[in-house]
N, CA, C and O atoms as a Tinker XYZ file with bonds, in Angstrom:
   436  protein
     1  N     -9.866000   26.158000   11.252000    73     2
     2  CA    -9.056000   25.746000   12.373000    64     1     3
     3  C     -9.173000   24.251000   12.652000    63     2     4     5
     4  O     -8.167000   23.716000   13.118000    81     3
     5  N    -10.481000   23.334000   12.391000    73     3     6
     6  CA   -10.549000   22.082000   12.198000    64     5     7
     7  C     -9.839000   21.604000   11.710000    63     6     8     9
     8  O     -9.251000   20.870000   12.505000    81     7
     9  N     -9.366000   21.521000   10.547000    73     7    10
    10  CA    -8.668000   20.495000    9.882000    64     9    11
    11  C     -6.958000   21.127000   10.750000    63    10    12    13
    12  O     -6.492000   20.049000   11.119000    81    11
    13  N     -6.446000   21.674000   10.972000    73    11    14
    14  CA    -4.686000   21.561000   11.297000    64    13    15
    15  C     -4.988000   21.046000   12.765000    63    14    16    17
    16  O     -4.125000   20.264000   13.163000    81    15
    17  N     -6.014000   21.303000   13.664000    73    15    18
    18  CA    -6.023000   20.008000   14.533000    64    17    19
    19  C     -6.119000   18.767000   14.394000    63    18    20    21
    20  O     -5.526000   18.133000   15.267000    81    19
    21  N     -6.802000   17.991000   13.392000    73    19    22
    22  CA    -6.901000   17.330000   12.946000    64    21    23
    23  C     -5.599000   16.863000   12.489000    63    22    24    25
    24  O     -5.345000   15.694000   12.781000    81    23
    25  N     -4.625000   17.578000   11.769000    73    23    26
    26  CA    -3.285000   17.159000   11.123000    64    25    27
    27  C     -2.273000   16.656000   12.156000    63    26    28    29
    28  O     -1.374000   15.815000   12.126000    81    27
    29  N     -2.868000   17.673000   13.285000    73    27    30
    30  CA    -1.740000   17.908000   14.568000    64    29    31
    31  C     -2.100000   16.159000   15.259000    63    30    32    33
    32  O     -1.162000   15.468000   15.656000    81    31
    33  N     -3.035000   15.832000   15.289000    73    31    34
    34  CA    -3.753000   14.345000   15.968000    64    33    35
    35  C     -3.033000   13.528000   14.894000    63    34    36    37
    36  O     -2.563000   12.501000   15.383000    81    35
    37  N     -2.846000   13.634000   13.845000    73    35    38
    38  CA    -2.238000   12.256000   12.959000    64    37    39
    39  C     -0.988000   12.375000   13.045000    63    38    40    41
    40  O     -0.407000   11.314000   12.818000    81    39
    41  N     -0.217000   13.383000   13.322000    73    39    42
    42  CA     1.118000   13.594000   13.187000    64    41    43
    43  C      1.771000   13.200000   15.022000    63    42    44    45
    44  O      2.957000   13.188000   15.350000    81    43
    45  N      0.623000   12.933000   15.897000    73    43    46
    46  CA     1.135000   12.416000   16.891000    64    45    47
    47  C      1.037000   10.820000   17.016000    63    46    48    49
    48  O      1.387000   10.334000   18.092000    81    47
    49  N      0.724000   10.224000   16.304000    73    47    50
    50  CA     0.653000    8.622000   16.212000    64    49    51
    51  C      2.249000    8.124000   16.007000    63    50    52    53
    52  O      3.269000    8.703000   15.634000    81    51
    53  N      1.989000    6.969000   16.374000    73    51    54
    54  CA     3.559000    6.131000   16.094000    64    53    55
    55  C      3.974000    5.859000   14.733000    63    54    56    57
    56  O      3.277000    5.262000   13.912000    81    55
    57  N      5.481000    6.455000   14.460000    73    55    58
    58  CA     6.279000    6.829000   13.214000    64    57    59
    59  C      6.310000    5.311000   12.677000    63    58    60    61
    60  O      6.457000    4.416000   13.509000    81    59
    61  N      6.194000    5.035000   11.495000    73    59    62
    62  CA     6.329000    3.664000   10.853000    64    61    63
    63  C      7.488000    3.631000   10.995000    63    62    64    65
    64  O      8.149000    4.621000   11.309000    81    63
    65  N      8.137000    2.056000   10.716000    73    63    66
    66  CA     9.359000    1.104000   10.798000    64    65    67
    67  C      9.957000    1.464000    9.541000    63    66    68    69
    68  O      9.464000    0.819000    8.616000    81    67
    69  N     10.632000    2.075000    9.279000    73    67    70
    70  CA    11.925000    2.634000    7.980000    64    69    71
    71  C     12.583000    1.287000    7.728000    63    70    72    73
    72  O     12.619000    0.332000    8.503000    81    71
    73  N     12.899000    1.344000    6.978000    73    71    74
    74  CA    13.603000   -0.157000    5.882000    64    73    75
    75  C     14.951000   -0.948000    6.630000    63    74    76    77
    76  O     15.174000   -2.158000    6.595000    81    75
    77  N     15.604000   -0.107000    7.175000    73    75    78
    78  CA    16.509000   -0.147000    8.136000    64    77    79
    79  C     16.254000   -0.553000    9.663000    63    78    80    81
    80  O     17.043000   -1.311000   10.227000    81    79
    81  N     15.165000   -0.044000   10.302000    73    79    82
    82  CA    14.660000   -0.110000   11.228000    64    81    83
    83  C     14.336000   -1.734000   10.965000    63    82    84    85
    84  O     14.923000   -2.552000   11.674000    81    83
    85  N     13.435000   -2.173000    9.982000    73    83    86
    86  CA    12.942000   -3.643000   10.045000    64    85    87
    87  C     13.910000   -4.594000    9.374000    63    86    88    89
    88  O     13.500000   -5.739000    9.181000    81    87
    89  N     15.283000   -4.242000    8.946000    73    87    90
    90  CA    16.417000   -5.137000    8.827000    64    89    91
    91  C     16.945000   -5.322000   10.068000    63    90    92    93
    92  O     17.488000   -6.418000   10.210000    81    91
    93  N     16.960000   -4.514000   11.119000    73    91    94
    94  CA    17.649000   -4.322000   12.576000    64    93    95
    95  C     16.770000   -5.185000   12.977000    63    94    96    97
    96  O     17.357000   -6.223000   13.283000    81    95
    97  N     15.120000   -5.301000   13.197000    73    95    98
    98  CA    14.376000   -5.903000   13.751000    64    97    99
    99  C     14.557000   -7.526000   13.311000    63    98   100   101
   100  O     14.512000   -8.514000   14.045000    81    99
   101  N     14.805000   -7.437000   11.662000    73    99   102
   102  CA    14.978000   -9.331000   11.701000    64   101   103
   103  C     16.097000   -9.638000   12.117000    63   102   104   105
   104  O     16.044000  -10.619000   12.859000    81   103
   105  N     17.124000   -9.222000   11.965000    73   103   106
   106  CA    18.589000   -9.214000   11.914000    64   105   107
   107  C     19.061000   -9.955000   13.496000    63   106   108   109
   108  O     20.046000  -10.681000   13.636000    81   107
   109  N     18.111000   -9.569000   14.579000    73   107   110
   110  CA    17.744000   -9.571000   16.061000    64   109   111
   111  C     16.890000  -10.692000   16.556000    63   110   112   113
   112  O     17.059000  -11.287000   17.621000    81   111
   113  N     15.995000  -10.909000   15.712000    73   111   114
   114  CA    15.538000  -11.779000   15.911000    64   113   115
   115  C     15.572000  -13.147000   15.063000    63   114   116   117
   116  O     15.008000  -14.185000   15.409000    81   115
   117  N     16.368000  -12.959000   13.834000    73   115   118
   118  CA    16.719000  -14.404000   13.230000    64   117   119
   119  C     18.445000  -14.736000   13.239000    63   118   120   121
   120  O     18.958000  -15.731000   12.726000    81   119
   121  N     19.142000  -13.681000   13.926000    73   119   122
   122  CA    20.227000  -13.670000   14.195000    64   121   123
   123  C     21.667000  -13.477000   12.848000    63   122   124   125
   124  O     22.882000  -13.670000   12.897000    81   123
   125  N     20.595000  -12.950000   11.621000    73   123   126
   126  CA    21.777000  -12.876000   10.650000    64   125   127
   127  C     22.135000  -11.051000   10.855000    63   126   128   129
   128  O     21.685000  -10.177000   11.595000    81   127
   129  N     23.091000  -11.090000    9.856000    73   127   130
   130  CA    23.366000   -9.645000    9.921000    64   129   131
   131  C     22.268000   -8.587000    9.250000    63   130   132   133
   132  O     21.450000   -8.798000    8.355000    81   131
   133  N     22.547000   -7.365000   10.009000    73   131   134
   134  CA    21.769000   -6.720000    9.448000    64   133   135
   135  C     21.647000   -5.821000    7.672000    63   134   136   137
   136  O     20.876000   -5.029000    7.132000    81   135
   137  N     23.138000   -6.681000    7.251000    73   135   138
   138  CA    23.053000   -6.370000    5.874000    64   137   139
   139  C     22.817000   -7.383000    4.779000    63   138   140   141
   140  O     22.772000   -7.225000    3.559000    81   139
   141  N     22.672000   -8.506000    5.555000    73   139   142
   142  CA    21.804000  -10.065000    4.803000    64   141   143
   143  C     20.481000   -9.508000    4.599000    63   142   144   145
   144  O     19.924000   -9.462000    3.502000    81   143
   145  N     19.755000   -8.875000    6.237000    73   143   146
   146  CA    18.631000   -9.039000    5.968000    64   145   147
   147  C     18.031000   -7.889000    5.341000    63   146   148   149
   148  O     16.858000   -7.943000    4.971000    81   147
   149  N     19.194000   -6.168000    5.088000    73   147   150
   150  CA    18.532000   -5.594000    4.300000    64   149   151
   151  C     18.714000   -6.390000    2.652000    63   150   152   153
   152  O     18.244000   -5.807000    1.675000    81   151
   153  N     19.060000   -7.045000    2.571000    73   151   154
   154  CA    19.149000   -7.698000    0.932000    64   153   155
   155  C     17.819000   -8.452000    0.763000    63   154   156   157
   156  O     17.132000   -8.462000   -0.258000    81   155
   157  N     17.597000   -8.996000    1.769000    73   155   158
   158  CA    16.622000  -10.315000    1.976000    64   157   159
   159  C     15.214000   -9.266000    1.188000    63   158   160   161
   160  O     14.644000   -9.262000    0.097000    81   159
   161  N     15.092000   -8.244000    2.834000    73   159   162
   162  CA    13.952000   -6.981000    2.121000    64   161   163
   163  C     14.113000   -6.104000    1.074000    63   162   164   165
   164  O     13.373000   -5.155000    0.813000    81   163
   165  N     15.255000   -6.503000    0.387000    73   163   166
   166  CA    15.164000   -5.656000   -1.335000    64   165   167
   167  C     14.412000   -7.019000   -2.146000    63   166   168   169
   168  O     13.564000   -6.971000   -3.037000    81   167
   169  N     14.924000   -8.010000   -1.622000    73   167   170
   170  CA    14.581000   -8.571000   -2.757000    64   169   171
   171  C     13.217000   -9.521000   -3.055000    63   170   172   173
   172  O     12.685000  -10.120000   -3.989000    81   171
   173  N     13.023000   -9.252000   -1.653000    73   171   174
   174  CA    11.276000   -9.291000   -1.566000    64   173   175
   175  C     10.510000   -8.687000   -2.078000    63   174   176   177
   176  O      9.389000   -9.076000   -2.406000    81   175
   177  N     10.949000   -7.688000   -2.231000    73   175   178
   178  CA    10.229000   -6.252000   -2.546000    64   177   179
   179  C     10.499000   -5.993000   -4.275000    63   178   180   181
   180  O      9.855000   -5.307000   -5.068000    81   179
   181  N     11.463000   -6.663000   -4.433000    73   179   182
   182  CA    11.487000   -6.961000   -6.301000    64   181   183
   183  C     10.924000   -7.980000   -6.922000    63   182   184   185
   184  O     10.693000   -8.025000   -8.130000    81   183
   185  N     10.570000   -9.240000   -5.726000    73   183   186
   186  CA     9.390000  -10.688000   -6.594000    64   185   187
   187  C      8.590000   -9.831000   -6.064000    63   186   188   189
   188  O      7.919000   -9.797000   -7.095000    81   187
   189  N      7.923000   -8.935000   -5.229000    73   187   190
   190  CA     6.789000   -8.493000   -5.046000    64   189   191
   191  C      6.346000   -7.845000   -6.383000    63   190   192   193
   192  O      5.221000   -8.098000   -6.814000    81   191
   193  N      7.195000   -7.009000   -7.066000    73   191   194
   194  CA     7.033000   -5.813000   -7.777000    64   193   195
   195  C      6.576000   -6.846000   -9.203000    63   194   196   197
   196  O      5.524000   -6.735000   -9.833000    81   195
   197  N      7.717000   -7.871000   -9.482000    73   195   198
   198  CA     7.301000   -8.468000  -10.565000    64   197   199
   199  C      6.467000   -9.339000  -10.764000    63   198   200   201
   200  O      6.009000   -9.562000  -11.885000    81   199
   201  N      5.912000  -10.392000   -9.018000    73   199   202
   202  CA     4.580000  -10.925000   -9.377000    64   201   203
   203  C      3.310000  -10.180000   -9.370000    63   202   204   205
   204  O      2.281000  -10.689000   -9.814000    81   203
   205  N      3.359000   -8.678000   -8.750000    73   203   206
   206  CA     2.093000   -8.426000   -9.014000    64   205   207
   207  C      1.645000   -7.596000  -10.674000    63   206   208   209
   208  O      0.568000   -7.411000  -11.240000    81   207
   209  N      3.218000   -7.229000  -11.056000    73   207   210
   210  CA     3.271000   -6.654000  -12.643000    64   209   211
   211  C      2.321000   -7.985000  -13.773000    63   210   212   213
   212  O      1.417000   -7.903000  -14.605000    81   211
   213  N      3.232000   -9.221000  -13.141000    73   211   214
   214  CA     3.101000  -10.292000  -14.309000    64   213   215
   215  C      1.469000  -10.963000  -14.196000    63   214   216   217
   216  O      0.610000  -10.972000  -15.078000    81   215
   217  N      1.373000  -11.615000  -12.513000    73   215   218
   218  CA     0.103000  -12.199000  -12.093000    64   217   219
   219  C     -1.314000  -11.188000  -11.685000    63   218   220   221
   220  O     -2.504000  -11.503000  -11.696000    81   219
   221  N     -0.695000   -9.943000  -11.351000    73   219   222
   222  CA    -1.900000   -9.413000  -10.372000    64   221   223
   223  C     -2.004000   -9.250000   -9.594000    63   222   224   225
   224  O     -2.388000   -8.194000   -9.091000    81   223
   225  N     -1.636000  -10.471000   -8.962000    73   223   226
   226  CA    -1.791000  -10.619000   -7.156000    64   225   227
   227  C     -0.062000  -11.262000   -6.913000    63   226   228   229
   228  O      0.580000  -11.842000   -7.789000    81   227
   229  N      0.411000  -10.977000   -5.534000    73   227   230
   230  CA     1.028000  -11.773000   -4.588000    64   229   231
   231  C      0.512000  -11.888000   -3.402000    63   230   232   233
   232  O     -0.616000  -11.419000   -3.247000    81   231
   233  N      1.070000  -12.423000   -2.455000    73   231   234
   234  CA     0.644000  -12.889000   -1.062000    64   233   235
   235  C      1.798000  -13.107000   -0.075000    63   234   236   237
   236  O      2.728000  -13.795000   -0.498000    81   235
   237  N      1.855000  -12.785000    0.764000    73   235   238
   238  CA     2.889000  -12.561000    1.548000    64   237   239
   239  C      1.970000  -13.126000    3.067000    63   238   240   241
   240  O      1.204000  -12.456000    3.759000    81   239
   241  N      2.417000  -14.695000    3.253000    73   239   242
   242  CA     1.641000  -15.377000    3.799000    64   241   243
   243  C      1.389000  -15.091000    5.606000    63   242   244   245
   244  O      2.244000  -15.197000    6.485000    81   243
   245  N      0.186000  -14.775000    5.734000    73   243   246
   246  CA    -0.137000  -14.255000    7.441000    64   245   247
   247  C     -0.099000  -13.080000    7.370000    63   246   248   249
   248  O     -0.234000  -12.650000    8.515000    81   247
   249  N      0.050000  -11.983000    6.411000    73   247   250
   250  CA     0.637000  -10.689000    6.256000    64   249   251
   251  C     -0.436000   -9.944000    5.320000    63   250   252   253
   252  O     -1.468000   -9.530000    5.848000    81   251
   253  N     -0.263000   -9.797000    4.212000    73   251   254
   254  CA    -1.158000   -9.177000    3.370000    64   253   255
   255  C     -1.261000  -10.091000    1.749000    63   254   256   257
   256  O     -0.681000  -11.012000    1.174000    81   255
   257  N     -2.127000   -9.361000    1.577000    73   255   258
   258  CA    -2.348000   -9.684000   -0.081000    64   257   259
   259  C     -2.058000   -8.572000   -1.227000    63   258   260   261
   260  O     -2.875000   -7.662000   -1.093000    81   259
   261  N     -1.435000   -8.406000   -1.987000    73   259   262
   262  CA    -1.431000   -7.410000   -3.030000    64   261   263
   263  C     -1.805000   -7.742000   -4.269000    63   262   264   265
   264  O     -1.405000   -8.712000   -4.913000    81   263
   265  N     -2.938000   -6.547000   -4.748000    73   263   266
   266  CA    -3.924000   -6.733000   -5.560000    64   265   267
   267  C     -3.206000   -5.778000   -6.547000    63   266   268   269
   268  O     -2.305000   -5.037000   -6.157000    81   267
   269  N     -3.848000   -5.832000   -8.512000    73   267   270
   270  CA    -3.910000   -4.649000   -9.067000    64   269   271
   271  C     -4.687000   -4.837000   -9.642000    63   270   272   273
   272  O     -5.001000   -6.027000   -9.635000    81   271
   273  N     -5.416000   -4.069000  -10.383000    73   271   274
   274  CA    -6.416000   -4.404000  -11.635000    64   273   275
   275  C     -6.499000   -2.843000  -12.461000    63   274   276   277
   276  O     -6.000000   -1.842000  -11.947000    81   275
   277  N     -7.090000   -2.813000  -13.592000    73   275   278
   278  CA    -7.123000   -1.953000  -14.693000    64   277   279
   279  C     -8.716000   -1.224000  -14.021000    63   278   280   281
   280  O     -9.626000   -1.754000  -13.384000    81   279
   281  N     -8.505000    0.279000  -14.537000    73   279   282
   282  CA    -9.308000    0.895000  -13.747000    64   281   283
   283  C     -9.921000    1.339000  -15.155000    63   282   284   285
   284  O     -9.062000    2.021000  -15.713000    81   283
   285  N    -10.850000    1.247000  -15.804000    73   283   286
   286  CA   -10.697000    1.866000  -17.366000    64   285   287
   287  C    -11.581000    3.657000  -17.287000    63   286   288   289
   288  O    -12.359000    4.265000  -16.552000    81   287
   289  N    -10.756000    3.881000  -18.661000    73   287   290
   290  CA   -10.810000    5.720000  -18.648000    64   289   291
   291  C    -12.211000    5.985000  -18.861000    63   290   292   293
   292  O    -12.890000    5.525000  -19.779000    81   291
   293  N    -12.436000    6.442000  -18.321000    73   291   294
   294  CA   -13.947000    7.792000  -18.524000    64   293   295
   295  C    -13.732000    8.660000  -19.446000    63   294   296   297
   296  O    -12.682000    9.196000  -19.801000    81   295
   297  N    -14.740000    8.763000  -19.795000    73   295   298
   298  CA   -15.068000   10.098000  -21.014000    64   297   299
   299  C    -15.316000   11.567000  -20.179000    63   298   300   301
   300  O    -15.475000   11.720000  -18.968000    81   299
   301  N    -15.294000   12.529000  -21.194000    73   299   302
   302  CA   -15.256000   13.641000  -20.799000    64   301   303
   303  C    -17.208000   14.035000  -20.454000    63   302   304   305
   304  O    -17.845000   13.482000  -21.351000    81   303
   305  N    -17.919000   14.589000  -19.721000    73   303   306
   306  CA   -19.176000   15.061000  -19.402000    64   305   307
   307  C    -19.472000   15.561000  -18.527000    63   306   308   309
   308  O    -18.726000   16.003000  -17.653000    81   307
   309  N    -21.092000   15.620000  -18.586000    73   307   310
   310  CA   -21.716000   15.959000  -17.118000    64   309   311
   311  C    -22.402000   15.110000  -16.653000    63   310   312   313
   312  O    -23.226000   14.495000  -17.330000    81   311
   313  N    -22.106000   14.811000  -14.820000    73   311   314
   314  CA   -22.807000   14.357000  -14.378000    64   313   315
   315  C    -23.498000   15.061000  -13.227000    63   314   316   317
   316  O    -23.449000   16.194000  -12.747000    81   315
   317  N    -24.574000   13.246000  -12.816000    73   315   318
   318  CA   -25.359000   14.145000  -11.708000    64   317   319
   319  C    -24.149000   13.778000  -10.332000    63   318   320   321
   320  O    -23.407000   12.798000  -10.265000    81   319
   321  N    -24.288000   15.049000   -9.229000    73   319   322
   322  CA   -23.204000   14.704000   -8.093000    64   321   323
   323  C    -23.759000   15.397000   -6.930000    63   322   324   325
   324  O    -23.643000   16.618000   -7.031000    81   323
   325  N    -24.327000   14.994000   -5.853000    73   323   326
   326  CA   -25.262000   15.773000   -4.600000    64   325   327
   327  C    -25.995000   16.699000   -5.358000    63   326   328   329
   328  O    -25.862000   17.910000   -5.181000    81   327
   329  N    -27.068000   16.027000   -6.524000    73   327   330
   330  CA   -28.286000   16.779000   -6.526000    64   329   331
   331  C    -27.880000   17.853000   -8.045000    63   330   332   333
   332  O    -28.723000   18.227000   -8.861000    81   331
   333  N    -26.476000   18.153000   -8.094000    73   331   334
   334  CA   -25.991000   19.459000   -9.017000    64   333   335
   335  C    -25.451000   18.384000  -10.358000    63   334   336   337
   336  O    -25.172000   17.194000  -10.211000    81   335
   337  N    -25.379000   19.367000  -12.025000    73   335   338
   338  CA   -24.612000   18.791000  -12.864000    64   337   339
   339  C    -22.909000   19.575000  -12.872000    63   338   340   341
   340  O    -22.629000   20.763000  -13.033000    81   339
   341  N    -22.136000   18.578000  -12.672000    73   339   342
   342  CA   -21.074000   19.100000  -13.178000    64   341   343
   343  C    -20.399000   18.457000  -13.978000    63   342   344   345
   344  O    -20.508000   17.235000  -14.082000    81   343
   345  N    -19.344000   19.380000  -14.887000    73   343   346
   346  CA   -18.431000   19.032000  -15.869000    64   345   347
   347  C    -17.253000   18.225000  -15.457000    63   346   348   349
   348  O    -16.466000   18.485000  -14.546000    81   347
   349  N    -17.248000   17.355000  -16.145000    73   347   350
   350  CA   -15.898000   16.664000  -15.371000    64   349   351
   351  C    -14.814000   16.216000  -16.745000    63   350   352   353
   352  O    -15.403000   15.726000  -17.709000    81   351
   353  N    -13.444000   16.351000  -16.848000    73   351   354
   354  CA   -12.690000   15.775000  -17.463000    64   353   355
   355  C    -12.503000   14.513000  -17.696000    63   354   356   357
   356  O    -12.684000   13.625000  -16.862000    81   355
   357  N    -11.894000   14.252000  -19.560000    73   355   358
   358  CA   -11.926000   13.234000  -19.409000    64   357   359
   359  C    -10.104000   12.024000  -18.720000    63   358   360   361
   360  O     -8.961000   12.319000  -19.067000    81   359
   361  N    -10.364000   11.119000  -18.021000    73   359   362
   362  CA    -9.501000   10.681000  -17.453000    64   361   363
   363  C     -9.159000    9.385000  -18.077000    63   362   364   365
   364  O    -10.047000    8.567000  -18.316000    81   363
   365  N     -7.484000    9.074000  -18.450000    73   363   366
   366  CA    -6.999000    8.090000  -18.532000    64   365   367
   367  C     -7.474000    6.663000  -17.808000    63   366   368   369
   368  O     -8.243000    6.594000  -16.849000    81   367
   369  N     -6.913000    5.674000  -18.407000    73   367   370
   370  CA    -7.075000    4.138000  -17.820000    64   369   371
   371  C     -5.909000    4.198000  -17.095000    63   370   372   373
   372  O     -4.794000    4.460000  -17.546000    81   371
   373  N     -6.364000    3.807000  -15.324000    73   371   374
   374  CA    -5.044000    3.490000  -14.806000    64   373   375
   375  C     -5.076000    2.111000  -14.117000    63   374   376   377
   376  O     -6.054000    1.436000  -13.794000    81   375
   377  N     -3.305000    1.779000  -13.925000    73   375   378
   378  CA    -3.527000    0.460000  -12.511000    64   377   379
   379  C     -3.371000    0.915000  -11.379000    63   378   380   381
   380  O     -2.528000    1.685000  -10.919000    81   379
   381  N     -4.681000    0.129000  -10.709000    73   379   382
   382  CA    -4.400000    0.209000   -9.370000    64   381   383
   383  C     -3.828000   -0.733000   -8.622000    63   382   384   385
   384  O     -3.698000   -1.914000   -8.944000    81   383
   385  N     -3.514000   -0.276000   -7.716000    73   383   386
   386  CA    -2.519000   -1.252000   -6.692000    64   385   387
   387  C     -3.026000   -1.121000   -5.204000    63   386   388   389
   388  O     -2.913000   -0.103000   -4.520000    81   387
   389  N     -3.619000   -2.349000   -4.796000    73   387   390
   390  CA    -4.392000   -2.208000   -3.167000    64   389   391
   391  C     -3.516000   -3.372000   -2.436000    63   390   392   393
   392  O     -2.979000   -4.287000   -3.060000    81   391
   393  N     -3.454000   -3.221000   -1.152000    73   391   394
   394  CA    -3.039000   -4.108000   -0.380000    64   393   395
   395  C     -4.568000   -4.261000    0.394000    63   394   396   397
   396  O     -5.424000   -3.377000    0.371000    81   395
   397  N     -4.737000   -5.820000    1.202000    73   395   398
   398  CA    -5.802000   -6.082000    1.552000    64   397   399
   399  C     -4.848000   -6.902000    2.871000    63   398   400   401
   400  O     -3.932000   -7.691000    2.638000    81   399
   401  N     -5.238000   -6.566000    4.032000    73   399   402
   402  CA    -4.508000   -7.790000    4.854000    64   401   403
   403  C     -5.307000   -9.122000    5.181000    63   402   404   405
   404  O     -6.499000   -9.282000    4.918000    81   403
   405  N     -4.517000  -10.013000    5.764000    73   403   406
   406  CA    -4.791000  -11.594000    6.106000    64   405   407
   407  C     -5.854000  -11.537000    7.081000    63   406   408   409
   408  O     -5.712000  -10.748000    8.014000    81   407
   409  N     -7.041000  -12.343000    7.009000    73   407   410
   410  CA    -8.025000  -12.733000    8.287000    64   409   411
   411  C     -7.264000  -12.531000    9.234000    63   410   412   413
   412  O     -7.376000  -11.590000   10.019000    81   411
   413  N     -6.112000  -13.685000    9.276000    73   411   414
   414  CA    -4.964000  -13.415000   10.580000    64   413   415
   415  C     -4.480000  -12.783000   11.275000    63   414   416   417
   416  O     -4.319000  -12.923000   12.487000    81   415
   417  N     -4.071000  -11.710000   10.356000    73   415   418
   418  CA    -3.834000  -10.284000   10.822000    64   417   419
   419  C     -4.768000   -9.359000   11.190000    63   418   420   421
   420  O     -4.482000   -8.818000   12.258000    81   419
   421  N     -6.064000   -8.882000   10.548000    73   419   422
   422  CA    -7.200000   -8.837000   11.936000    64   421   423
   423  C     -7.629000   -9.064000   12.999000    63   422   424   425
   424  O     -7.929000   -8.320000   13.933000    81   423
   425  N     -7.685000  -10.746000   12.796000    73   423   426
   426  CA    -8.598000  -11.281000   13.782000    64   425   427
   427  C     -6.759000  -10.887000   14.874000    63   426   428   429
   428  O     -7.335000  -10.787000   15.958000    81   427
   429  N     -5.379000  -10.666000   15.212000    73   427   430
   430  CA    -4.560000  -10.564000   15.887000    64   429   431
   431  C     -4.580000   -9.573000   16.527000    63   430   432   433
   432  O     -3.980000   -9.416000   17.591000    81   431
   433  N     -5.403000   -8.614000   15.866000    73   431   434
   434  CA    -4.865000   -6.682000   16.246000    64   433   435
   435  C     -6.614000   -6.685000   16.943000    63   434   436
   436  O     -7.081000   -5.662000   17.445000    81   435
């Protein structure tokens, strides 16, 4: 019974800003239309995609940082895990992809 209260507490927090929602929001406050500025946020979101493919990182200044790096594959065995051995599969090399936010944006909230 713990955990679906638990679900019920996260599912009452405030709904994130939909793509639309934050074209309306610049659109309002930098005064272009709101179909400039959904273009503006596609195409942010495509140098995002290709500097962090090509470099690794981008930065999206006062805002966040986006990270990736190579996670490399594990072999198949047993290990030790709280005391017990278990069998574990073996797993592919993947990329990861983290966002980290700005000092700025901490030290604000």
């Amino acid at each position: 019974m713990a955990p679906m209260k638990a679900m019920k507490a996260v599912k009452a927090q405030a709904k994130t800003m939909t793509k639309g929602a934050l074209a309306e929001a610049l659109a309002t406050e930098t005064g272009l239309k709101k179909s400039e500025c959904n273009k503006v946020v596609e195409s942010l979101a495509k140098v995002a995609t290709t500097q962090v493919k090509s470099a690794g990182k981008f930065v999206l200044p006062g805002l966040c940082m986006i990270k990736s790096r190579q996670k490399p594959a594990t072999k198949a065995g047993k290990r030790m895990a709280f005391g017990k051995e278990i069998s574990c599969k073996a797993q592919p090399a993947k990329t990861i992809v983290k966002a980290f936010p700005v000092s700025a944006l901490k030290n604000s909230i």
